[in-house]
N, CA, C and O atoms as a MOPAC input file, in Angstrom:
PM7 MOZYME 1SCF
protein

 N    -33.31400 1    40.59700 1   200.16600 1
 C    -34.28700 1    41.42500 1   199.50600 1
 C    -33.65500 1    42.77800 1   199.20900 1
 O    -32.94500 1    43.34100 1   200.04200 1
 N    -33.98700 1    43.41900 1   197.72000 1
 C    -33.25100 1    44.29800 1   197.41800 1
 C    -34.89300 1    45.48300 1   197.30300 1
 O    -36.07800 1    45.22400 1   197.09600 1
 N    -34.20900 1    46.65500 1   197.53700 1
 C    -35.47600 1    47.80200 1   197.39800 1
 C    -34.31100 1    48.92100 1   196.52100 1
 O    -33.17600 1    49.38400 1   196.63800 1
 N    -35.36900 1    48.94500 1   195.70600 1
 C    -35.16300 1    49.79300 1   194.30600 1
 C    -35.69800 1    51.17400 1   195.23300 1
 O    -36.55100 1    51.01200 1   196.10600 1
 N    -35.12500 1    52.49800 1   194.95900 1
 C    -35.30500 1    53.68400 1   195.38900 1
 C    -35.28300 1    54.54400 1   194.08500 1
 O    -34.25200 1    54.56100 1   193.41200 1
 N    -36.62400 1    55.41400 1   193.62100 1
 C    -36.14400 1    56.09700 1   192.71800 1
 C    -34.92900 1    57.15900 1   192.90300 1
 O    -34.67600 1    57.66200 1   193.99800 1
 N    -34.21600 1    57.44200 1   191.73600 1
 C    -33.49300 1    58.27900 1   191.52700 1
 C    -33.28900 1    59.46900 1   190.71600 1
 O    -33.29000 1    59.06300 1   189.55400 1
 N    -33.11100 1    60.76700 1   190.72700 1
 C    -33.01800 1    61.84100 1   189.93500 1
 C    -32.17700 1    61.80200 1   189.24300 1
 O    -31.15000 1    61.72700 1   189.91600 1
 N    -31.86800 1    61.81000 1   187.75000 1
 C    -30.31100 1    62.44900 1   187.33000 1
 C    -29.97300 1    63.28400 1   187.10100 1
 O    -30.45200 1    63.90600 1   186.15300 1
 N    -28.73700 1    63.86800 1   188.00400 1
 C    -28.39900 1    65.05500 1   188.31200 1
 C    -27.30800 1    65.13900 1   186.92000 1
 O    -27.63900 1    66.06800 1   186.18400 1
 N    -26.56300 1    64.66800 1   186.61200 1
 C    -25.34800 1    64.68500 1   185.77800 1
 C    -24.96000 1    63.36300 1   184.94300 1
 O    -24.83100 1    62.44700 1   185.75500 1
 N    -24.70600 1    62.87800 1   183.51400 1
 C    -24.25100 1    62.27100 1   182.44500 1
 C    -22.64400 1    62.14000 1   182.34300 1
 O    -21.79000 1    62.91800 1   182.77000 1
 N    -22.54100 1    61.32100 1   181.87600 1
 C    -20.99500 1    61.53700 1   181.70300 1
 C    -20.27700 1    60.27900 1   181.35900 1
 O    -19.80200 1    59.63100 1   182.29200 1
 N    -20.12700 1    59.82500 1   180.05800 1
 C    -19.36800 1    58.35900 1   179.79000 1
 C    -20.41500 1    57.28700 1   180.20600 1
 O    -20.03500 1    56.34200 1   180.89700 1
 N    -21.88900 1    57.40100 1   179.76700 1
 C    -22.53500 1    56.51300 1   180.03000 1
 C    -22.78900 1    55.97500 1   181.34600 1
 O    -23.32900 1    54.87800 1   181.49600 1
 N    -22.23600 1    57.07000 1   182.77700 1
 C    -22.72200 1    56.98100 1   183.77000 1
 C    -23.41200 1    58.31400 1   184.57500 1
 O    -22.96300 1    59.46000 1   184.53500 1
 N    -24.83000 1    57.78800 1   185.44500 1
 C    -25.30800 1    59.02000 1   185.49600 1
 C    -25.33900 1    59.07600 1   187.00800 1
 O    -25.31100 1    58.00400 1   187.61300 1
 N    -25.39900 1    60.34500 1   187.76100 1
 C    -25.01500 1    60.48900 1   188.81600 1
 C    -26.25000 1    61.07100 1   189.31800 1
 O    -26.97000 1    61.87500 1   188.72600 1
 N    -26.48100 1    60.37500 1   190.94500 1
 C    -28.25600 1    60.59700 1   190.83000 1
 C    -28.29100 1    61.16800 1   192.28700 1
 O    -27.44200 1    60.91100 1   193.14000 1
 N    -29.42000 1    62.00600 1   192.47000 1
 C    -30.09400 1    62.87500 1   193.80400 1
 C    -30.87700 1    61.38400 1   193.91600 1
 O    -31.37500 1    60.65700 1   193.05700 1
 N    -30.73100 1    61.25600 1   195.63000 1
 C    -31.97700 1    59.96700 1   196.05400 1
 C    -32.32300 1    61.02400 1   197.19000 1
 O    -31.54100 1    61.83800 1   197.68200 1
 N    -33.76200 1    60.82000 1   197.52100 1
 C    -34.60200 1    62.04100 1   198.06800 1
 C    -34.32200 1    63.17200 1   198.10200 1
 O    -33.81100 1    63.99600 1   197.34300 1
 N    -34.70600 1    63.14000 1   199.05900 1
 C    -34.69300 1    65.30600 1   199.91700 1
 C    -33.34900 1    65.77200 1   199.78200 1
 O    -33.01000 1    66.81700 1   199.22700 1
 N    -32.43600 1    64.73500 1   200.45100 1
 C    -31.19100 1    64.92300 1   201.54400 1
 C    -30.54300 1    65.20900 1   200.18400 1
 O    -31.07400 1    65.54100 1   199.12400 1
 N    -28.76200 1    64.91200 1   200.60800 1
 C    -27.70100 1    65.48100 1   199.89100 1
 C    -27.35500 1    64.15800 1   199.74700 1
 O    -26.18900 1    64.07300 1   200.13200 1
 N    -27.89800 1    62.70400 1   199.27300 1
 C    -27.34600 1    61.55500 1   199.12600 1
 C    -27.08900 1    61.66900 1   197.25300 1
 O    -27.83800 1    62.31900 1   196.52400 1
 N    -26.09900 1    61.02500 1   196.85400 1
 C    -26.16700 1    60.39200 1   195.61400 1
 C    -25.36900 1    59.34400 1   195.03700 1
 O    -24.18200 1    59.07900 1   195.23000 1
 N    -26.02600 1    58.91900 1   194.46500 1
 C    -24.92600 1    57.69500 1   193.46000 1
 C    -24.79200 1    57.45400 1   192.14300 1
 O    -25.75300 1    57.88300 1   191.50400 1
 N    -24.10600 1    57.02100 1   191.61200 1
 C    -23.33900 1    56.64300 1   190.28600 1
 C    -24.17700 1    55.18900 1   189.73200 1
 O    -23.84100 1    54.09600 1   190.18800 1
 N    -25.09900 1    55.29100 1   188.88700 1
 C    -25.07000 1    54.02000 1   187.79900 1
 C    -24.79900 1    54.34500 1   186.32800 1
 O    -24.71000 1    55.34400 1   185.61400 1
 N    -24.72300 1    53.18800 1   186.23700 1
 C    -24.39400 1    53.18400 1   184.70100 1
 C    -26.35700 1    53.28900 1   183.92400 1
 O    -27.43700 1    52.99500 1   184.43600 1
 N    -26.04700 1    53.75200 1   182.76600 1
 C    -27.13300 1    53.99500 1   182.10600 1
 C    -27.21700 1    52.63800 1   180.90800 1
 O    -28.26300 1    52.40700 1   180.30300 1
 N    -26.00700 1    51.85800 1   180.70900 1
 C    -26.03000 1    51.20800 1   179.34000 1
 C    -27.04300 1    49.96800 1   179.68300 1
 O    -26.76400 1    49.07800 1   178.87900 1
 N    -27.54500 1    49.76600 1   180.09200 1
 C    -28.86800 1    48.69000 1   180.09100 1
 C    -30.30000 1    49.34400 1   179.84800 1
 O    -31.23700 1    48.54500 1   179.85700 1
 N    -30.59300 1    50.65200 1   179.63900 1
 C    -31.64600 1    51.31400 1   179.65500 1
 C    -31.83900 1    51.33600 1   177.82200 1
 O    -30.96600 1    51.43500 1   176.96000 1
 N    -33.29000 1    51.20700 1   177.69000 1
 C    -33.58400 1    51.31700 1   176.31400 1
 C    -34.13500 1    52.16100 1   175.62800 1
 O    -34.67300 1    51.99800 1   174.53300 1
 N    -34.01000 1    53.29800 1   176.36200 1
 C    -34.80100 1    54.33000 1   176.08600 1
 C    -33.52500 1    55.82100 1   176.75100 1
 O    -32.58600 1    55.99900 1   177.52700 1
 N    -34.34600 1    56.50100 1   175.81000 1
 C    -33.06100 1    57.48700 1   175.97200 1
 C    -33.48800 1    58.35600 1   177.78900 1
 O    -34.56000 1    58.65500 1   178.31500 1
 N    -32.03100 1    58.49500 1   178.24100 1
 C    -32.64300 1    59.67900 1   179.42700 1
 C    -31.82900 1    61.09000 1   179.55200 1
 O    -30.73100 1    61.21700 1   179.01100 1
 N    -32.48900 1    62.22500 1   180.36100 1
 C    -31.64300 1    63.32300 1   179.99800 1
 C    -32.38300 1    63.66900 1   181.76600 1
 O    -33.31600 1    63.21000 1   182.42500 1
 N    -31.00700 1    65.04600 1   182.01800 1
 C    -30.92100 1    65.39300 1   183.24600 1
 C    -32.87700 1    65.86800 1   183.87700 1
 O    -33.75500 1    66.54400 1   183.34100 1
 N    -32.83200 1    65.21100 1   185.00400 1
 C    -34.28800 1    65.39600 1   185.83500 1
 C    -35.06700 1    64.12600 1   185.57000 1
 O    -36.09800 1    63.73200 1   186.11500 1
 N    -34.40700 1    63.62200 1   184.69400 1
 C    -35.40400 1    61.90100 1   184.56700 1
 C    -35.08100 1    60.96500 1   185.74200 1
 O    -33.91800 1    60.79400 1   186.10500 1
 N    -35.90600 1    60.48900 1   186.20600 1
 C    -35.92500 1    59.37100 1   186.98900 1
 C    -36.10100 1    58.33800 1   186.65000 1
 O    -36.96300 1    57.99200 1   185.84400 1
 N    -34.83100 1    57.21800 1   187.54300 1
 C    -35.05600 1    55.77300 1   187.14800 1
 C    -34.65000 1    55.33200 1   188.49000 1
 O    -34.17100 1    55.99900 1   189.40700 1
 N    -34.93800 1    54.05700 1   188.42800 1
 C    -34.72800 1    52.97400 1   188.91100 1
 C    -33.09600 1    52.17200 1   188.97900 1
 O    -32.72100 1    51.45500 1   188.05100 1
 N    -32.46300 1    52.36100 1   189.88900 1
 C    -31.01500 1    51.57300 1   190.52000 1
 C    -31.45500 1    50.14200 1   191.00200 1
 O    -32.44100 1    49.73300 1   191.61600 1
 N    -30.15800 1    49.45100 1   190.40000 1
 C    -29.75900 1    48.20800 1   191.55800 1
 C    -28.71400 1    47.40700 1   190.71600 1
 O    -28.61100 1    46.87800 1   189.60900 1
 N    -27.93800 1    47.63000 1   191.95200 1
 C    -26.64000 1    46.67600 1   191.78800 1
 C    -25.80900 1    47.70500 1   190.91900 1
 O    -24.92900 1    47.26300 1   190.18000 1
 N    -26.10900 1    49.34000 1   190.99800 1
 C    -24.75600 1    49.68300 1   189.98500 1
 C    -25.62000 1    50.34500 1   188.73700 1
 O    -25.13300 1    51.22200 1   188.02300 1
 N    -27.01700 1    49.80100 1   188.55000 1
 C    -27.37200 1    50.09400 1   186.87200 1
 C    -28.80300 1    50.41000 1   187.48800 1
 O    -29.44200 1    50.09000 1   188.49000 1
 N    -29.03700 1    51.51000 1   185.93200 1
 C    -30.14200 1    51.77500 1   185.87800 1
 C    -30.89400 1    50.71900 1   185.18600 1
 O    -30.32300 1    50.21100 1   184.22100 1
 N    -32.33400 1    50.19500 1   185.56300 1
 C    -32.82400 1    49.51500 1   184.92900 1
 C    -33.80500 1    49.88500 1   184.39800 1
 O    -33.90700 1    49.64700 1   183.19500 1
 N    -34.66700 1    50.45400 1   184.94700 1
 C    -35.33400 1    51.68700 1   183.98900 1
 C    -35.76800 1    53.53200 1   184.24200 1
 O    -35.29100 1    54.45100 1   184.90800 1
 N    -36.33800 1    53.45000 1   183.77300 1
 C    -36.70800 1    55.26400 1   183.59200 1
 C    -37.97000 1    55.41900 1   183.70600 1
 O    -38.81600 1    55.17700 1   182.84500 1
 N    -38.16000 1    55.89400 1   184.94900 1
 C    -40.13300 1    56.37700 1   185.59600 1
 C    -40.36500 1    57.97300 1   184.79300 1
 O    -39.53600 1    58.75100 1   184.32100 1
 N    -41.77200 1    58.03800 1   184.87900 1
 C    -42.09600 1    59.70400 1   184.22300 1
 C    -42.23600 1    59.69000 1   185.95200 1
 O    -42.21200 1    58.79500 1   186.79800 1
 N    -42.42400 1    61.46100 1   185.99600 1
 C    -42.12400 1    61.35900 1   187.12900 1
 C    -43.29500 1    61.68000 1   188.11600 1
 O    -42.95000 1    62.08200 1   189.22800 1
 N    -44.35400 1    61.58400 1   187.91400 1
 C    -45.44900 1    61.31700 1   188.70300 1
 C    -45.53600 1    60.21300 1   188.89600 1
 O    -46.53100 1    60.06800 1   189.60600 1
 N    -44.90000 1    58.89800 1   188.61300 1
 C    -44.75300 1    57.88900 1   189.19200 1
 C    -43.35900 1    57.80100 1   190.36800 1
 O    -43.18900 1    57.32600 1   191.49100 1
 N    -42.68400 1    58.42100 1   189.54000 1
 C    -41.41400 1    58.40100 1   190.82400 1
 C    -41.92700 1    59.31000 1   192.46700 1
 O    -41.68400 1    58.84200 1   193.57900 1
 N    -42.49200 1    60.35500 1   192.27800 1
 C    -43.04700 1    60.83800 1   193.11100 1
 C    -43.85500 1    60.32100 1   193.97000 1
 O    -43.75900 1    60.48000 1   195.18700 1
 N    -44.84100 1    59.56400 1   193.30900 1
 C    -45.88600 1    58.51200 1   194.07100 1
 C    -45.24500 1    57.75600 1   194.50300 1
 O    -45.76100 1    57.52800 1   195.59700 1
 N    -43.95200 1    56.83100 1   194.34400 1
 C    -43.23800 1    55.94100 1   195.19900 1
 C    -42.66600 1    56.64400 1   195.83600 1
 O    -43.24800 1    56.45200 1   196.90400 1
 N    -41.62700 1    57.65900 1   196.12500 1
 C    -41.22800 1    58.41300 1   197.34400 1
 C    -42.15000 1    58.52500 1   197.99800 1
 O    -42.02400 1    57.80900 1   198.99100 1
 N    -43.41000 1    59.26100 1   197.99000 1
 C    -44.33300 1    59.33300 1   199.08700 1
 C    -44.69000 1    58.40000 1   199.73000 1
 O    -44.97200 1    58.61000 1   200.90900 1
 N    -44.82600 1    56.82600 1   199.10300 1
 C    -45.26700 1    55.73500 1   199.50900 1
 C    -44.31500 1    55.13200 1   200.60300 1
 O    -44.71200 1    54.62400 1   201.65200 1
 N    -42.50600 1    55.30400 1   200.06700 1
 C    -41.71400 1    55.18400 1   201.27400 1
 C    -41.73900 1    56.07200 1   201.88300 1
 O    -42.35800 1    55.80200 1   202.91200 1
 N    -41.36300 1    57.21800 1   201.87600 1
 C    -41.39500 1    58.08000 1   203.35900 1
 C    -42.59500 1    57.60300 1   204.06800 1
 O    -42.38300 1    57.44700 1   205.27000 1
 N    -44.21200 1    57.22800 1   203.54800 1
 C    -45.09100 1    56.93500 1   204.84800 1
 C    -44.77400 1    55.73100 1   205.15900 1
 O    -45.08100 1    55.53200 1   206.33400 1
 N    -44.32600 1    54.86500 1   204.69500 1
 C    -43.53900 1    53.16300 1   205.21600 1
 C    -42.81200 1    53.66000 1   206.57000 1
 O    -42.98100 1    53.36500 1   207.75300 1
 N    -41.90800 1    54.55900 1   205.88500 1
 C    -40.73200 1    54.64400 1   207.16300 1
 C    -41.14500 1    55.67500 1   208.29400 1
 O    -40.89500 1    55.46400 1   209.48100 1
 N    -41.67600 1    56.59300 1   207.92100 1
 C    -42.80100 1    56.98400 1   209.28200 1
 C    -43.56700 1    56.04800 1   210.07800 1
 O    -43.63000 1    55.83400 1   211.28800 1
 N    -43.99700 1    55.67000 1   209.30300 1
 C    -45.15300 1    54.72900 1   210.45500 1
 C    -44.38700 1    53.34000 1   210.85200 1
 O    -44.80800 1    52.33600 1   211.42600 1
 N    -43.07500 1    53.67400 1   210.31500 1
 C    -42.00700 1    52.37500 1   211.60800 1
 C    -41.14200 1    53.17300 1   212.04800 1
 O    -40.01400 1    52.71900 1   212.24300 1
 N    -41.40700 1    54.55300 1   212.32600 1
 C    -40.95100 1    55.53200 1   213.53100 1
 C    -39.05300 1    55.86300 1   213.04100 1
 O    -38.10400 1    56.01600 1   213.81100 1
 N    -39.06100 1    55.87700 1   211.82300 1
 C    -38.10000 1    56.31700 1   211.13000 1
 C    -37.55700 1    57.56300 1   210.93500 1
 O    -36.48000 1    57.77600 1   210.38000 1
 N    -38.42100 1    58.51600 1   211.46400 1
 C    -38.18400 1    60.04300 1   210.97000 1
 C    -36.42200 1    60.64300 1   210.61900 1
 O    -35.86600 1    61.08400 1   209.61300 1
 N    -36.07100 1    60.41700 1   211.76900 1
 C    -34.42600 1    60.33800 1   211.05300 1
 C    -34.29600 1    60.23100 1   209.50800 1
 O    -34.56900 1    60.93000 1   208.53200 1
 N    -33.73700 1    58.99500 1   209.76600 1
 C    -33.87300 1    58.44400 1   208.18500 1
 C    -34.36000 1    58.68700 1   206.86800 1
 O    -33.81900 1    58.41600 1   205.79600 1
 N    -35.47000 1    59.24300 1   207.09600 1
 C    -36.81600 1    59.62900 1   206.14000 1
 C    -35.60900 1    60.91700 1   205.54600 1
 O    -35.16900 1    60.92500 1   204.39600 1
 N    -35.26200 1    61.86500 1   206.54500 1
 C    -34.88200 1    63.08900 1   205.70100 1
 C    -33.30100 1    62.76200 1   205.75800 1
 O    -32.48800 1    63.57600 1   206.19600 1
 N    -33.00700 1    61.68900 1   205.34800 1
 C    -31.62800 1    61.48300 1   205.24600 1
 C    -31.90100 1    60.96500 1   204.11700 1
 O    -31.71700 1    61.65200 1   203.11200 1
 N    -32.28000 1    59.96500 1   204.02600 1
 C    -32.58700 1    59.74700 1   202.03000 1
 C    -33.70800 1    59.98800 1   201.40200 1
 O    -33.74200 1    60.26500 1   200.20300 1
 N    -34.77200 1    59.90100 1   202.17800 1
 C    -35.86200 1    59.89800 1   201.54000 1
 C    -36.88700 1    61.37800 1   201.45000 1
 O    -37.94700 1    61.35700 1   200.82400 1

């Protein structure tokens, strides 16, 4: 089972975009060329496996962060929570 985490894009560059995942200082590299819609820095999408698959507005990306951080709280995660989430 794979869990999609939204992502911020922080930076563009050769069709790969480099992304803030939560609070913390985590990030990663997907590629943007499967997305059908244009994106620009502060848009959020959706990772897995390497690629973006799509692009949330971001009161939806927000509403899923909140939804995991209370997942991983209430399975006594707190660590964790402010390490990615």
């Amino acid at each position: 089972m794979c869990l999609a985490i939204p992502a911020e894009i922080l930076e563009i560059e050769d069709g790969v975009a480099t992304c803030k995942v939560g609070e913390g200082n985590t990030t990663v590299q997907a590629s943007i060329m499967l997305l059908d819609e244009e994106v620009t820095l502060g848009d959020y999408i959706i990772i897995h496996a390497g690629f973006a698959l799509r692009k949330l507005d971001h009161k939806e990306a927000q509403e899923t962060l909140k939804i995991l951080r209370d997942m991983v709280d209430l399975m006594g995660g707190e660590n964790y929570r402010h390490e990615m989430l």
